[in-house]
C-alpha positions as CSV (number, residue, x, y, z in Angstrom):
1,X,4.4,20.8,4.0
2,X,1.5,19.8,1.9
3,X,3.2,17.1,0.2
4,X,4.7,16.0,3.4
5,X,0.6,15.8,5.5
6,X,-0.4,14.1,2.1
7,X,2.3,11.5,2.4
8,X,1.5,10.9,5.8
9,X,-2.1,10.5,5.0
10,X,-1.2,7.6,2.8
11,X,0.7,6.0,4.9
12,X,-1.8,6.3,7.5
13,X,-4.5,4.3,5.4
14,X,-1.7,1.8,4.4
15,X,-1.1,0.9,8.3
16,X,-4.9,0.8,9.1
17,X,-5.4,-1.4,6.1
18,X,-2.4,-4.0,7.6
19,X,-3.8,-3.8,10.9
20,X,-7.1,-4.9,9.7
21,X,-6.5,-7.3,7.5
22,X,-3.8,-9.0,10.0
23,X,-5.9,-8.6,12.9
24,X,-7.4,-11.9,11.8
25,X,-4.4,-14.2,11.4
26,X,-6.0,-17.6,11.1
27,X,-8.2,-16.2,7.5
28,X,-5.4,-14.2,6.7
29,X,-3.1,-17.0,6.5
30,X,-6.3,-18.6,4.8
31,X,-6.4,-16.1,2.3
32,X,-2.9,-16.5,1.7
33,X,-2.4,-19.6,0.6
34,X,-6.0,-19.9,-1.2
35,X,-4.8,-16.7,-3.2
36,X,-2.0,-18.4,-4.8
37,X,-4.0,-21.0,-6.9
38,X,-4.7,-18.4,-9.8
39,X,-1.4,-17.9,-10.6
40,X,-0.1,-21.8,-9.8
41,X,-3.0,-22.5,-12.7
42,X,-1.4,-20.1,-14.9
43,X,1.8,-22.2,-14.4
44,X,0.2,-25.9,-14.9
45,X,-1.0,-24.8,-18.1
46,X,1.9,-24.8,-19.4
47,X,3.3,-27.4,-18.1
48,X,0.5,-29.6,-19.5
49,X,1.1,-28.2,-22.5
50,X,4.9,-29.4,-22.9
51,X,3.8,-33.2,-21.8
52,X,2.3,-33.3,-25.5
53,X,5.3,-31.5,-27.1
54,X,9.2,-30.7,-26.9
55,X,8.8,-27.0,-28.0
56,X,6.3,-24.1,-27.8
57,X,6.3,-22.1,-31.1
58,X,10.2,-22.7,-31.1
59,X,10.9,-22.2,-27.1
60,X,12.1,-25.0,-24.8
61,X,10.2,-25.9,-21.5
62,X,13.2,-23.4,-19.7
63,X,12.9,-20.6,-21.9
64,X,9.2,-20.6,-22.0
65,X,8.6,-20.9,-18.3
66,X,11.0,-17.6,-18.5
67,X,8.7,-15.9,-19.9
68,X,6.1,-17.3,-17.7
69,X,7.8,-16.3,-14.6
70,X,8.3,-12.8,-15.9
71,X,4.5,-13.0,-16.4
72,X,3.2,-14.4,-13.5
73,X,5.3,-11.8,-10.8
74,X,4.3,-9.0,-12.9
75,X,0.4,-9.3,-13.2
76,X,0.6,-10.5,-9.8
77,X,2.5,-7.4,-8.4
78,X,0.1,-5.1,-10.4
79,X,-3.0,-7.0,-9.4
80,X,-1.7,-6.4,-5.1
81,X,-1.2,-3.1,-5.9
82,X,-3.4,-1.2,-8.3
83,X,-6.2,-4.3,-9.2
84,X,-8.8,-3.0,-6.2
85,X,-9.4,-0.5,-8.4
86,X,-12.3,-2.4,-10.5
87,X,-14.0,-1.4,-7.7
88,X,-14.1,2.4,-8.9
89,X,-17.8,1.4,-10.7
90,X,-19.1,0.9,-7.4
91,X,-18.0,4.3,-6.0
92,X,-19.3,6.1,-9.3
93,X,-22.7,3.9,-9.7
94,X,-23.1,4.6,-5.2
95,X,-22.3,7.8,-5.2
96,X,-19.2,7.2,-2.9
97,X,-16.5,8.9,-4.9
98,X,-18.1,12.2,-4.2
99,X,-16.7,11.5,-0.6
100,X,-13.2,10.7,-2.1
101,X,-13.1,13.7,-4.2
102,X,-14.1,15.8,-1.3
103,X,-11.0,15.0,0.6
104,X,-6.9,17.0,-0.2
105,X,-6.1,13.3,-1.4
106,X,-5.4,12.7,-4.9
107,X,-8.2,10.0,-5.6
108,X,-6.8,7.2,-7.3
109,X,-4.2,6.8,-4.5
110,X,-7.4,7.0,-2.0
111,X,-9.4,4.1,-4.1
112,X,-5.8,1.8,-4.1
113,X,-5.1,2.4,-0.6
114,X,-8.5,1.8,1.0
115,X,-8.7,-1.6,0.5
116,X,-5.4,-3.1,-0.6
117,X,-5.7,-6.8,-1.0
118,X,-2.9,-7.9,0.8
119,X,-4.0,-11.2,0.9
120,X,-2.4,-11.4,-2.9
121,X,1.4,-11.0,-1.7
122,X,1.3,-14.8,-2.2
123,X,0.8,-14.8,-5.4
124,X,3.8,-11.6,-5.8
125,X,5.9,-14.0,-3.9
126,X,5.1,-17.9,-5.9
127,X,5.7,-15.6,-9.3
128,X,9.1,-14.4,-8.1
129,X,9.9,-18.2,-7.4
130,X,8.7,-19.1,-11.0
131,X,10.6,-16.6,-12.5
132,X,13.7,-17.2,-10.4
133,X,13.8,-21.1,-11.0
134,X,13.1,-20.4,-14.6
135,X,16.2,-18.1,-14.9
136,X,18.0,-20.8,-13.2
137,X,17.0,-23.3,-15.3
138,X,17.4,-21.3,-18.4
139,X,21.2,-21.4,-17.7
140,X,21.2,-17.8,-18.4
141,X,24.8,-16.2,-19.9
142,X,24.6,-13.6,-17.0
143,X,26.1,-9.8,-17.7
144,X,25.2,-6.9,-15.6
145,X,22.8,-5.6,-18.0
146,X,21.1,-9.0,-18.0
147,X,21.0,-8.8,-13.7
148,X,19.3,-5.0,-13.8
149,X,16.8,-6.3,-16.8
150,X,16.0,-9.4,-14.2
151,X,15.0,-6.8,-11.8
152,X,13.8,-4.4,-13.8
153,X,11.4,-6.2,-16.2
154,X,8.9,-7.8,-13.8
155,X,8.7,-3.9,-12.3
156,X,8.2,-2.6,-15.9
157,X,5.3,-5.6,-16.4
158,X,3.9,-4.6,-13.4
159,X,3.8,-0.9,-13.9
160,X,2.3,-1.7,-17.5
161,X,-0.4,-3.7,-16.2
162,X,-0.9,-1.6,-13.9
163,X,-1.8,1.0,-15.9
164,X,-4.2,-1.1,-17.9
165,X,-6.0,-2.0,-15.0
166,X,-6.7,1.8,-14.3
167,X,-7.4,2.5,-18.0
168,X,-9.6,-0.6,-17.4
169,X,-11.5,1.2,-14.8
170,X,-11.7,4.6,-16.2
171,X,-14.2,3.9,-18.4
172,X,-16.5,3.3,-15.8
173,X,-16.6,6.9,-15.7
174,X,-18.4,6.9,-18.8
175,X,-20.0,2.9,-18.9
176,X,-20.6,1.6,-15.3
177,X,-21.3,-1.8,-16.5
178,X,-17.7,-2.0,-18.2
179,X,-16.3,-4.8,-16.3
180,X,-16.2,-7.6,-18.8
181,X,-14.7,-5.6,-21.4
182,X,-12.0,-4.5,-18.6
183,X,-11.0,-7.9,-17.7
184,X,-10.4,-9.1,-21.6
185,X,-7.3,-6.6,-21.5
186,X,-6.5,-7.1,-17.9
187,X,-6.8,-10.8,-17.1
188,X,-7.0,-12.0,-20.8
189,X,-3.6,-9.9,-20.9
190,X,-2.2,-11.9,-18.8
191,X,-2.9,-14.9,-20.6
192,X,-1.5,-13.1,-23.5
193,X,1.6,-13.0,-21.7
194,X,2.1,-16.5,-20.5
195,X,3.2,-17.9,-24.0
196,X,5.3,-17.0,-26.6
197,X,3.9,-14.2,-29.0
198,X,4.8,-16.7,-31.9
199,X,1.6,-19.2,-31.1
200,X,-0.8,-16.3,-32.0
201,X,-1.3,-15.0,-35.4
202,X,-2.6,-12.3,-37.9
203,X,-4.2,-9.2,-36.6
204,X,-4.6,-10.6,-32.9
205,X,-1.1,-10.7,-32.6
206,X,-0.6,-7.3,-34.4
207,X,-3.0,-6.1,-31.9
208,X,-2.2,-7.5,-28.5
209,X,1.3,-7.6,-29.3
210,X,2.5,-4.7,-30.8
211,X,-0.5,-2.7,-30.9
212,X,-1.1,-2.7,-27.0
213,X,1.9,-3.6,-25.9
214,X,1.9,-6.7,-24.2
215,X,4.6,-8.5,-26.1
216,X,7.2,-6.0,-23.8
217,X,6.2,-7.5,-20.6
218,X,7.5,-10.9,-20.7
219,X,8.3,-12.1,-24.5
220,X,10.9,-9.6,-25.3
221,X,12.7,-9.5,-21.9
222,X,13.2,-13.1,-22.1
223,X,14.4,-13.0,-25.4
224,X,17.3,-10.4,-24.2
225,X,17.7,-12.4,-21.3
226,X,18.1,-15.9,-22.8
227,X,20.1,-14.2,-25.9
228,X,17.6,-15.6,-28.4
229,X,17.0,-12.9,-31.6
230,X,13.5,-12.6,-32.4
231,X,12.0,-15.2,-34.6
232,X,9.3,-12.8,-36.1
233,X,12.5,-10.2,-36.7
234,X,12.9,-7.0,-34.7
235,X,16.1,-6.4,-33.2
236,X,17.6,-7.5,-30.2
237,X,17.2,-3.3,-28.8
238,X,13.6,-4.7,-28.8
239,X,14.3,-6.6,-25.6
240,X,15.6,-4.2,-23.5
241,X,12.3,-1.3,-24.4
242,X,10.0,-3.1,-21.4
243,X,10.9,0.2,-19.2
244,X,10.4,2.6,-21.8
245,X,6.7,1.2,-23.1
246,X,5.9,1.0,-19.4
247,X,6.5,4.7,-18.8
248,X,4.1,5.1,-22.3
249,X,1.0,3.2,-20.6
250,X,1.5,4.9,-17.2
251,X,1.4,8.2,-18.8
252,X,-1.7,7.1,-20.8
253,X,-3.3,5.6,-18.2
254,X,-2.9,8.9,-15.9
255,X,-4.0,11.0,-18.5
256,X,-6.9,8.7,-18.6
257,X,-7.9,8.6,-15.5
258,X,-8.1,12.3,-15.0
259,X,-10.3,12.7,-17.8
260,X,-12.4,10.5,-16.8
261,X,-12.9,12.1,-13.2
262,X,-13.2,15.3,-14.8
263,X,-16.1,13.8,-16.9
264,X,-17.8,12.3,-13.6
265,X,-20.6,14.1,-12.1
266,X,-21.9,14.1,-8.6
267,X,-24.8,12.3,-7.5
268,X,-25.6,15.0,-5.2
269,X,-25.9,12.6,-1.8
């Protein structure tokens, strides 16, 4: 019965946060269609970058915009759902997530759910297009396990950025003014993402790559789906781990979290 009020209670913010945000349809179609330029940027880059060159670190336009597609819906998909919560140093440094501990709500569902940008389905929705035409124009070899890891990667992405945008935010438990250092893992992962992991080098590729993870969002999905083998040599398994190293950041990022709001202390107001 619990579980069932709690549910409700979250879906109760979730309407109330619709309603509002829709109640003003000529700036919410605004904010639409403005909200899609960060992620149509991310696109052009690339673009530009193949009018001075054939390949990118040995990937064609198709296969590289792959990878962008798979990119782009992910971090976009994470950033609807979960990126509001850079907004977490506020509540600590105000005092305000005394009143959303106070409440039977678990409190990172609270902070996503009070003020979900939905202006930022756009950019969910123009990343799915990328990724779609990409695939298209990839002339993919199609096999069942290459449909469910079409599906299933840009969900993986999301969940593992995700879970770097509330690791992100955590430490504002601990460092209020953590934002910048946030946002290089968070947006400067996303950048990470956009290209092949075979134009960086040395120990930044070790470390964004392999060490953090961020090669499994995009650049090893679209190596199993365009059946390329990996030019810096792990095996094709490789491509398919994007579900598995998501579940590993989620879990990290959860036990994270609740550190960190264990470590938080009231202000007292």
């Amino acid at each position: 019965m619990v579980e069932g009020g709690a549910g409700r209670a979250y879906l109760a913010l979730l309407r109330g946060q619709v309603r509002a945000q829709a109640s003003y349809r000529v700036s919410f179609v605004v904010d639409l269609l403005s909200n899609v330029g960060a992620t149509v940027f991310d696109v052009l880059s690339v673009l530009v970058l193949f009018r001075v060159t054939r390949d990118l670190a040995g990937f064609g336009l198709a296969e590289a915009m792959v990878m962008v597609g798979l990119s782009a819906a992910a971090f976009a998909t994470a950033d609807l759902a979960v990126g509001n919560i850079e907004r977490v140093k506020h509540y600590v440094r105000t005092g305000l997530f005394d009143a959303v501990l106070v409440r039977p709500l678990g409190s990172l569902p609270q902070l996503l759910l009070m003020d979900l940008p939905l202006r930022k389905v756009s950019r969910v929705i123009f990343g799915v297009v990328v990724l779609v035409v990409a695939l298209v124009a990839a002339d993919v070899d199609w096999t069942p396990g290459r449909v469910a890891l079409a599906v299933v990667a840009p969900l993986a992405g999301a969940v593992f950025f995700g879970s770097i945008f509330v690791i992100g935010a955590s430490v504002a438990f601990w460092w209020i003014e953590s934002g910048e250092i946030a946002n290089a893992f968070t947006y400067g992962g996303r950048d990470f993402t956009s290209y092949p992991v075979t134009v960086y080098s040395g120990w930044f590729r070790r470390l964004f790559a392999y060490g953090l993870g961020f090669a499994f969002v995009a650049y090893y999905p679209a190596l199993a789906l365009l059946g390329r083998t990996d030019p810096l040599g792990l095996p094709v398994w490789v491509g398919w781990a994007a579900p598995g190293v998501a579940v590993v950041a989620a879990t990290v990022a959860a036990v994270v979290w609740r550190v960190g709001v264990r470590h938080y202390r009231s202000t007292g107001s």
